[in-house]
C-alpha positions in Angstrom: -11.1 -37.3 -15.9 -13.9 -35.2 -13.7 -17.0 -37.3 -13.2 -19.6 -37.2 -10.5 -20.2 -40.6 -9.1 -23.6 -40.5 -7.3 -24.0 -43.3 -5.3 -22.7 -46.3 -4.2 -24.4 -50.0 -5.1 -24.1 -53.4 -4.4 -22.9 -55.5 -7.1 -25.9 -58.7 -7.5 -28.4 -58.2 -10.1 -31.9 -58.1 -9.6 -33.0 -56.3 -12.3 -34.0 -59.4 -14.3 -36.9 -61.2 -14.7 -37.0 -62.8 -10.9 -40.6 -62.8 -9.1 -40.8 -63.7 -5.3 -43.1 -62.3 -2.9 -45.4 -59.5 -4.0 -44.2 -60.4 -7.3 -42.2 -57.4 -7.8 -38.2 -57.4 -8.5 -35.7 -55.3 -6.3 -34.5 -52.2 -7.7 -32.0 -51.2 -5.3 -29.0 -53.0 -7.5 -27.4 -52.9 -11.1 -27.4 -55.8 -13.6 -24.0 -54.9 -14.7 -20.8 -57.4 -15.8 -17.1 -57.1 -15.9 -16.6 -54.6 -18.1 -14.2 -54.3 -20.3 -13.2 -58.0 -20.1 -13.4 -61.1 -22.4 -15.7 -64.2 -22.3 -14.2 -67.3 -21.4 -14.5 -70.4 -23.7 -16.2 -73.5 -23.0 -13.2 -75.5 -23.4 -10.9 -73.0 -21.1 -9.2 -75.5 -18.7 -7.8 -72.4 -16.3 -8.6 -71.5 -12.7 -10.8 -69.2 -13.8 -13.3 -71.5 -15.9 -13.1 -74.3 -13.4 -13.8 -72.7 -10.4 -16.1 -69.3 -11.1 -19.9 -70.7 -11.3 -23.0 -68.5 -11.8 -26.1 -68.5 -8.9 -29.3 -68.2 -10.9 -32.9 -70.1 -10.4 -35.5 -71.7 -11.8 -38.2 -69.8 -9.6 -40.9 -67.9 -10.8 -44.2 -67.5 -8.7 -46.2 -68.5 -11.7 -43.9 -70.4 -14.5 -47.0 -70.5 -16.6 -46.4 -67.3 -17.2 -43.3 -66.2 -16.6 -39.7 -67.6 -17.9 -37.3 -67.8 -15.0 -33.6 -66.9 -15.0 -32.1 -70.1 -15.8 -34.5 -70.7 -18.6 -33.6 -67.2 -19.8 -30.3 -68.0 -19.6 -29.9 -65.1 -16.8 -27.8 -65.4 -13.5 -28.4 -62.9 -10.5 -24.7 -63.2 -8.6 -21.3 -65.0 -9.1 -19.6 -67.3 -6.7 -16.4 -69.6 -6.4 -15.7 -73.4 -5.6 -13.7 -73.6 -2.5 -14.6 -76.8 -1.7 -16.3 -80.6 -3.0 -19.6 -79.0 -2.2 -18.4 -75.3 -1.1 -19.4 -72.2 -2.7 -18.4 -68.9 -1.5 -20.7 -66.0 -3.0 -20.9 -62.0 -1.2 -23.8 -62.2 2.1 -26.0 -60.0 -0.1 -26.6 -62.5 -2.8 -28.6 -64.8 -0.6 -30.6 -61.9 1.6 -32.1 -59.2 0.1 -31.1 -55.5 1.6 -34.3 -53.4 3.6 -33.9 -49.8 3.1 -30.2 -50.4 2.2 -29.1 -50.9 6.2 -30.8 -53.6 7.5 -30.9 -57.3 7.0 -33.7 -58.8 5.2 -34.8 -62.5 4.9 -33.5 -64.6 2.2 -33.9 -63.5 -0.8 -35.5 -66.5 -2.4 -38.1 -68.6 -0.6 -36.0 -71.8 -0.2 -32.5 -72.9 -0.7 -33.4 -75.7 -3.0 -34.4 -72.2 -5.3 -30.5 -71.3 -5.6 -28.9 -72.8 -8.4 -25.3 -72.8 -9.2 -24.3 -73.0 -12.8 -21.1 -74.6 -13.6 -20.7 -73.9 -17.5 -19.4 -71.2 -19.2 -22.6 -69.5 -20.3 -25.4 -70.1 -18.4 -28.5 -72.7 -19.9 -31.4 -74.3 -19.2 -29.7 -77.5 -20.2 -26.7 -76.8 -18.6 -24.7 -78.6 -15.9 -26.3 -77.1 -12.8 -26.6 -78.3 -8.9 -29.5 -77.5 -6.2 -28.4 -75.9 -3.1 -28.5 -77.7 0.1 -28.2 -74.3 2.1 -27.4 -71.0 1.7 -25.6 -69.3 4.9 -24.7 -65.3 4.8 -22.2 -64.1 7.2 -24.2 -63.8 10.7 -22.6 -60.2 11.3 -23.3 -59.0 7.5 -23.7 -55.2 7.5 -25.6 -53.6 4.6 -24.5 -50.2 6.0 -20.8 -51.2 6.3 -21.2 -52.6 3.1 -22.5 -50.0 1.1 -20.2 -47.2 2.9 -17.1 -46.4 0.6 -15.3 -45.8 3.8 -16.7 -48.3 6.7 -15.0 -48.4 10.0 -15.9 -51.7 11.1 -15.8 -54.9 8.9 -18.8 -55.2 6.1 -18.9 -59.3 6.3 -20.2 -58.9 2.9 -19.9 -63.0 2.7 -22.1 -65.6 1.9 -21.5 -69.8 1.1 -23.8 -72.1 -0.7 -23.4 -75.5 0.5 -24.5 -78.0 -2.7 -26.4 -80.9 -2.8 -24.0 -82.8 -4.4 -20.3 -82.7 -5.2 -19.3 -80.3 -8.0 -19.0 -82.2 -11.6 -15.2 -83.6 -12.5 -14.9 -80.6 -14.4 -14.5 -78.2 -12.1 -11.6 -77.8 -9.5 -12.2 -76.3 -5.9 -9.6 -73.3 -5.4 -7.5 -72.4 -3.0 -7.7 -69.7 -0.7 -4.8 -67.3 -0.8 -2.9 -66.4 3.0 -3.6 -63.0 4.3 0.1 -62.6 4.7 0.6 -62.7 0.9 0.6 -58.5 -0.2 -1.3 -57.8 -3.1 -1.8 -54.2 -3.2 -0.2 -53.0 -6.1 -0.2 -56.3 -8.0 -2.0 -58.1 -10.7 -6.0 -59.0 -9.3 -7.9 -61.9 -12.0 -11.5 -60.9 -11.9 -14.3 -63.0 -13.3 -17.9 -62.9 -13.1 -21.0 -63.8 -15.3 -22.6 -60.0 -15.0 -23.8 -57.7 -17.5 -21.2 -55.0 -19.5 -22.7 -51.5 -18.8 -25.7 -50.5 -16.7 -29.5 -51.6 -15.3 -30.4 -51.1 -19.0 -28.7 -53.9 -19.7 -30.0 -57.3 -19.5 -27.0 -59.9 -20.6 -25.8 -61.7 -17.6 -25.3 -65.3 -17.9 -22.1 -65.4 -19.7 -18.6 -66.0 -17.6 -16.2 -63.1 -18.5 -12.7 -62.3 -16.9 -10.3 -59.2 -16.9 -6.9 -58.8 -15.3 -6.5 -55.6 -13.2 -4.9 -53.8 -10.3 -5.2 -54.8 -6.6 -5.0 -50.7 -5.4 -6.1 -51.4 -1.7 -6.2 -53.7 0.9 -7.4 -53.2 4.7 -6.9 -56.2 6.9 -8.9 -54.4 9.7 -12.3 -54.2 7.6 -11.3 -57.3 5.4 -11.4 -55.5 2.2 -9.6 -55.2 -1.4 -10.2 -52.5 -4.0 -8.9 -53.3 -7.4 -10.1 -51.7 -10.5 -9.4 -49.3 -13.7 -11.6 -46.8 -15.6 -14.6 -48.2 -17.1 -13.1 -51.4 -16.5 -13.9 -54.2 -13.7 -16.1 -55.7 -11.9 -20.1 -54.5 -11.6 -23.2 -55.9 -10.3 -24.0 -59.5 -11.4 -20.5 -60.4 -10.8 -21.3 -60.1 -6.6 -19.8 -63.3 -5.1 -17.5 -63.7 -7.9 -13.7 -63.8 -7.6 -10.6 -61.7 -7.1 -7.7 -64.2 -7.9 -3.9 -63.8 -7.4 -1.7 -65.9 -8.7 1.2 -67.5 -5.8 3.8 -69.5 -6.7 2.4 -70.1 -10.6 -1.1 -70.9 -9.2 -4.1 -68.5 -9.5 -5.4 -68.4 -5.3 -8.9 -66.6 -4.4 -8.6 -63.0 -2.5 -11.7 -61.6 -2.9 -15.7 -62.2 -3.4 -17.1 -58.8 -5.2 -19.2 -56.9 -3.2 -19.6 -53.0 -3.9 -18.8 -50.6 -6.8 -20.1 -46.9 -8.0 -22.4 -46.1 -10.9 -21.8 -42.8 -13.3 -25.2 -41.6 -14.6 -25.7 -42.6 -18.4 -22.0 -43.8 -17.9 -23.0 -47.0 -15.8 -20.3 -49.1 -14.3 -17.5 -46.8 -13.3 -15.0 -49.7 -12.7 -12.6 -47.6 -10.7 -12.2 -48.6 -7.1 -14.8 -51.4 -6.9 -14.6 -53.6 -3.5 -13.8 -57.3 -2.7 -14.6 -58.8 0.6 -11.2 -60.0 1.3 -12.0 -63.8 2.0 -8.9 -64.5 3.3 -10.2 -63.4 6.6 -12.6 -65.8 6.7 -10.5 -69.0 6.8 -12.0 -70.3 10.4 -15.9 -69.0 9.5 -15.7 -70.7 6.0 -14.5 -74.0 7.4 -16.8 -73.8 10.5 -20.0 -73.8 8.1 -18.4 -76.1 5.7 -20.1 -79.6 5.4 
């Protein structure tokens, strides 16, 4: 198949009906969703369900006026439980890219604004949980990130800490050793994205799709993983890679950066994980 694939993208959505500062949404980024995939039910008692959550908020700068994302039912980025009150998401979910290279501020005024959605579809009277703080990786690099081919490591990684422990229903995960291989093996993606391109405006819902670990790079702390109009796209940022060890599903990755096909959307094909098991001694040193 002969495509052109024009550019690269980060995977968070901020397409959607969000208003902070001047009032006007970033259009740097995709709403997209695993593609190709299947929603998860409400009653699904796997790894997936219980430990994939959505980050969306209830800010607007003038609710009066405009619905936010929660009450729309909308998410902007995808994390994963690691912990009681742990949540690891991708570094550009909570700071917003300048020119696509530098670091920004955070993306939403306060971290009280993030809020991490534990059902299965996203709702205003959902089960939800306030963040207490959200910490991006000190050494992020947008540049790194967005390269296809970086030569020093992206630290496209990000944690919310919660107010409160998650709800009885949901299950921290562990994180899988970096001396497990997984290149070549079966990669569990999940996210609560949109299914095709910016035009597109579903996010919210929690879908999953087994695929291909093609790539991994313990010297830039990536995994690539992927198939042809099916995998991972923008909305699912933060959200997991899972491998299963020894019978149990174990996170790899946090989705971070894919490529676009004009009028095609989401190519699928060779999207990027920040490989969190590099990230052990960071994660626990921010941890609360």
């Amino acid at each position: 198949m002969s495509v052109s694939i024009t550019r690269w993208t980060l995977l968070s959505g901020f397409i959607v009906s969000i208003s902070w500062g001047c009032g006007q949404p970033a259009t740097d980024t995709s709403d997209l969703m695993i593609r190709g995939g299947q929603e998860v039910k409400a009653d699904d008692q796997s790894i997936v369900r219980r430990s994939t959550v959505a980050l969306t908020t209830d800010f607007v700068k003038d609710k009066a006026t405009t619905p936010s994302l929660l009450d729309e039912g909308h998410s902007f980025c995808s994390g994963t439980i690691v912990g009681p009150r742990l949540i690891v998401t991708a570094a550009h979910c909570v700071q917003e890219l300048i020119n696509n290279k530098d670091k920004g501020g955070t993306l939403l005024p306060k971290a009280e604004n993030f809020v991490v959605h534990f059902d299965a579809k996203i709702s205003a009277n959902g089960t939800y949980i306030r963040a207490e703080k959200v910490i991006p990786h000190p050494d992020w690099n947008p540049s790194q990130t967005l390269s296809p081919f970086p030569f020093s490591k992206p630290n496209d990684i990000g944690v919310v800490i919660l107010s409160e422990d998650i709800p009885d229903s949901m299950l921290p995960v562990k994180i899988a050793d970096p001396g497990i291989a997984v290149n070549g093996k079966t990669a569990v993606l999940a996210g609560f994205g949109i299914t095709k391109d910016r035009n597109t405006n579903d996010t919210g819902i929690l879908r999953t799709i087994a695929s291909t670990f093609s790539a991994e790079n313990g010297k830039i702390a990536r995994v690539t993983h992927g198939t042809w109009f099916k995998g991972i796209c923008a909305g699912d940022s933060g959200g997991p890679a899972y491998f299963e060890v020894d019978g149990e599903l174990q996170l790899v990755g946090a989705a971070s950066t894919g490529a676009e096909i004009p009028f095609l959307g989401c190519a699928g094909t060779n999207s990027n994980s920040t490989d969190i098991r590099y990230y052990k001694d960071w994660i626990q040193s921010v941890s609360p």
